[in-house]
N, C-alpha and C positions, 0 to 999 in steps of 0.2 A: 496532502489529501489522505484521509482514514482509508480501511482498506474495508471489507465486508462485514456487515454485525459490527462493526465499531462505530465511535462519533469522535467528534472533535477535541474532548476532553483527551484524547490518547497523546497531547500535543503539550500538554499543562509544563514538562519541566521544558520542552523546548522552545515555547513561547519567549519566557522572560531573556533566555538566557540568548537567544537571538539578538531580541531587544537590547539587551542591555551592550552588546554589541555594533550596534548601528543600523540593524537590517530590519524594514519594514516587514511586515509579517501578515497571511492569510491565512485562515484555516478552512478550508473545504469542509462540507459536512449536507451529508445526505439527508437526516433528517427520520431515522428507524425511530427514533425512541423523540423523548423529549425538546429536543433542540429543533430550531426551524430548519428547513434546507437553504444551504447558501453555495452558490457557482459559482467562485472567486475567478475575479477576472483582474490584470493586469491594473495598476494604475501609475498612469503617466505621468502626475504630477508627484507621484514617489519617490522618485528618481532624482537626481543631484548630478552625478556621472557623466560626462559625454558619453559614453558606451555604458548603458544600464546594463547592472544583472538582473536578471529573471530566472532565479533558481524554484525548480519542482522538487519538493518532498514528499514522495508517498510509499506509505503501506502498502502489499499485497497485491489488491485487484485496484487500490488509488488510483494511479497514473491510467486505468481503462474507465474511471469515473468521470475523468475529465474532459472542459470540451475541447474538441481539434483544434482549435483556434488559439486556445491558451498552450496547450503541448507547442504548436508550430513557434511558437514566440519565446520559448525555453532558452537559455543560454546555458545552463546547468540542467541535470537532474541528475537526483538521488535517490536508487532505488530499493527498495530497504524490503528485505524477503518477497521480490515483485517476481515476477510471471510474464509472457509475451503470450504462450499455450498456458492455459493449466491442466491438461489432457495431455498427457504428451503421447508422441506416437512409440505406438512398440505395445508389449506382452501387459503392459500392469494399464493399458487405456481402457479397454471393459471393463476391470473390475473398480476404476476410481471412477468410469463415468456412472455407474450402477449405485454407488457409494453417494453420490453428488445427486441421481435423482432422487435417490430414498430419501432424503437429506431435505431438498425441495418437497416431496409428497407429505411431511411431516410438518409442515409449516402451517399453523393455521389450525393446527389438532389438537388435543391432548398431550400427544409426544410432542411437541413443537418445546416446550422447556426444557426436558432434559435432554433433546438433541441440541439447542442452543448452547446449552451448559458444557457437554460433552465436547462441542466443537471449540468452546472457550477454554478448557481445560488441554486440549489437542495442539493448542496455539499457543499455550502460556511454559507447556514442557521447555526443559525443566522444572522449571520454578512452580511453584501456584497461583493460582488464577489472584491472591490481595494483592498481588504485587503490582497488578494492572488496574487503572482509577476506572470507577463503576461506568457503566455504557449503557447502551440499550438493552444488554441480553442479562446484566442483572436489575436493571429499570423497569423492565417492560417496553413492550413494541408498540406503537402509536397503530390504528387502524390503518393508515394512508401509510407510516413506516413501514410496516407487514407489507403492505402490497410493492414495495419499493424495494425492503429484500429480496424479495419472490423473485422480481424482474433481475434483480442483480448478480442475483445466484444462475438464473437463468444466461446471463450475459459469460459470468464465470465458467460456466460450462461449456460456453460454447467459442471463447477465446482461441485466436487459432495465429494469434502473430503480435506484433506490438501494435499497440495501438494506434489510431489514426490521428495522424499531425504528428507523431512522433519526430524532433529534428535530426537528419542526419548529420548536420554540423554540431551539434551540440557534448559539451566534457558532459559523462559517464561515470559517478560512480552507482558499483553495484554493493549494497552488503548482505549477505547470505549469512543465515545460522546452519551450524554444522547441525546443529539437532532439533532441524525443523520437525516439527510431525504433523505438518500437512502438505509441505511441496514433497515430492519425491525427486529422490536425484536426475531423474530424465528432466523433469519441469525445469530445475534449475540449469539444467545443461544447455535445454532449449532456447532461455532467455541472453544466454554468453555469445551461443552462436546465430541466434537473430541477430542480438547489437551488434555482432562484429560484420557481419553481413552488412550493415545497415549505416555506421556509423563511420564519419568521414574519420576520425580520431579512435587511437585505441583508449578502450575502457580501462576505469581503476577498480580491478576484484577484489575486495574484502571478505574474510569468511573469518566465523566469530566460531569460536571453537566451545565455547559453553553456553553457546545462548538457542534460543529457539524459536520459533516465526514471528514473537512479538521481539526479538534483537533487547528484549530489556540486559542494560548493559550502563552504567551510570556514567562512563568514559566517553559513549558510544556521542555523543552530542556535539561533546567539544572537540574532537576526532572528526568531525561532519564539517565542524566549522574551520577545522586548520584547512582540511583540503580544500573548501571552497577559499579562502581568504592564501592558499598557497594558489590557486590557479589565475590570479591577478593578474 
């Protein structure tokens, strides 16, 4: 699952290579820009295994996109620069919450482009923004997309744990970029210590030492699939 201002193109090299692997595959997608919205749900007849996997892959605010019902049925998840708070508490929460409404008040304006642009370039550090396949926020926003951000960001704001259905039985990994620049390190800390709070099994912490909230890392994939295919 994409995470905010993204679609489901952000999944292009990880599709095949899944695939070509043995594993059925979904992709979530909201529906900001051109793509329809789709609420990927479980399918039963996927499955071959006496004990199916049902592995989650999401971006960011993803895994808070999803519904309870699919998180509760997880056997894996991979959380890839995610969140449980994105406000964290302490000294830097009024000025990222102040940050996040001006953010939303812009939506829908004239500034509403290059603050999309701004927050993609925010996401893409180090790197630059070609290295990510085109989206909503250099497409353009559907009228019903627009309003579907609005809410999402509104949701993102107001994050305040891990999400609902989240399993506590369920393998954990986490991968973080050292050079996020849009979690801040309290965000990231928060989400270590909700899961460990939370989950029956300790989590596996990954932190990418040159990459940044979009994790592009061209290793980063098949590194995703050893651990899942090592936790058999």
């Amino acid at each position: 699952m994409h995470g905010w201002s993204g679609d489901s193109n952000g999944w292009q090299n990880w599709i095949p290579y899944f695939k070509n692997h043995g594993w059925y595959w979904q992709s979530g997608e909201r529906g900001y820009g051109e793509l329809p919205p789709i609420n990927p749900q479980w399918e039963q007849n996927a499955f071959s295994n006496e004990v199916p996997r049902r592995v989650i892959i999401g971006h960011s605010l993803g895994p808070h996109l999803l519904e309870s019902k699919v998180l509760e049925e997880a056997t894996d998840l991979v959380l890839l620069a995610s969140f449980s708070r994105f406000v964290p508490n302490g000294p830097k929460s009024r000025l990222i919450q102040a940050a996040l409404t001006g953010m939303h008040a812009r939506l829908g304006t004239k500034d509403e482009k290059a603050m999309l642009n701004n927050f993609l370039a925010k996401a893409c550090e180090p790197l630059p923004v070609n290295h990510l396949p085109e989206g909503p926020i250099q497409k353009g926003l559907s009228i019903q997309g627009r309003t579907k951000l609005q809410a999402d960001l509104q949701l993102l704001m107001s994050t305040q744990g891990l999400p609902k259905g989240f399993p506590p039985e369920a393998r954990v990994l986490v991968i973080q970029g050292e050079q996020d620049a849009v979690l801040v390190e309290a965000t990231k800390n928060h989400l270590i210590k909700d899961l460990e709070q939370h989950l029956q099994k300790s989590i596996t912490h990954w932190k990418m030492k040159n990459s940044g909230h979009t994790l592009i890392c061209p290793e980063l994939i098949q590194d995703v699939h050893k651990w899942l295919e090592s936790q058999q």
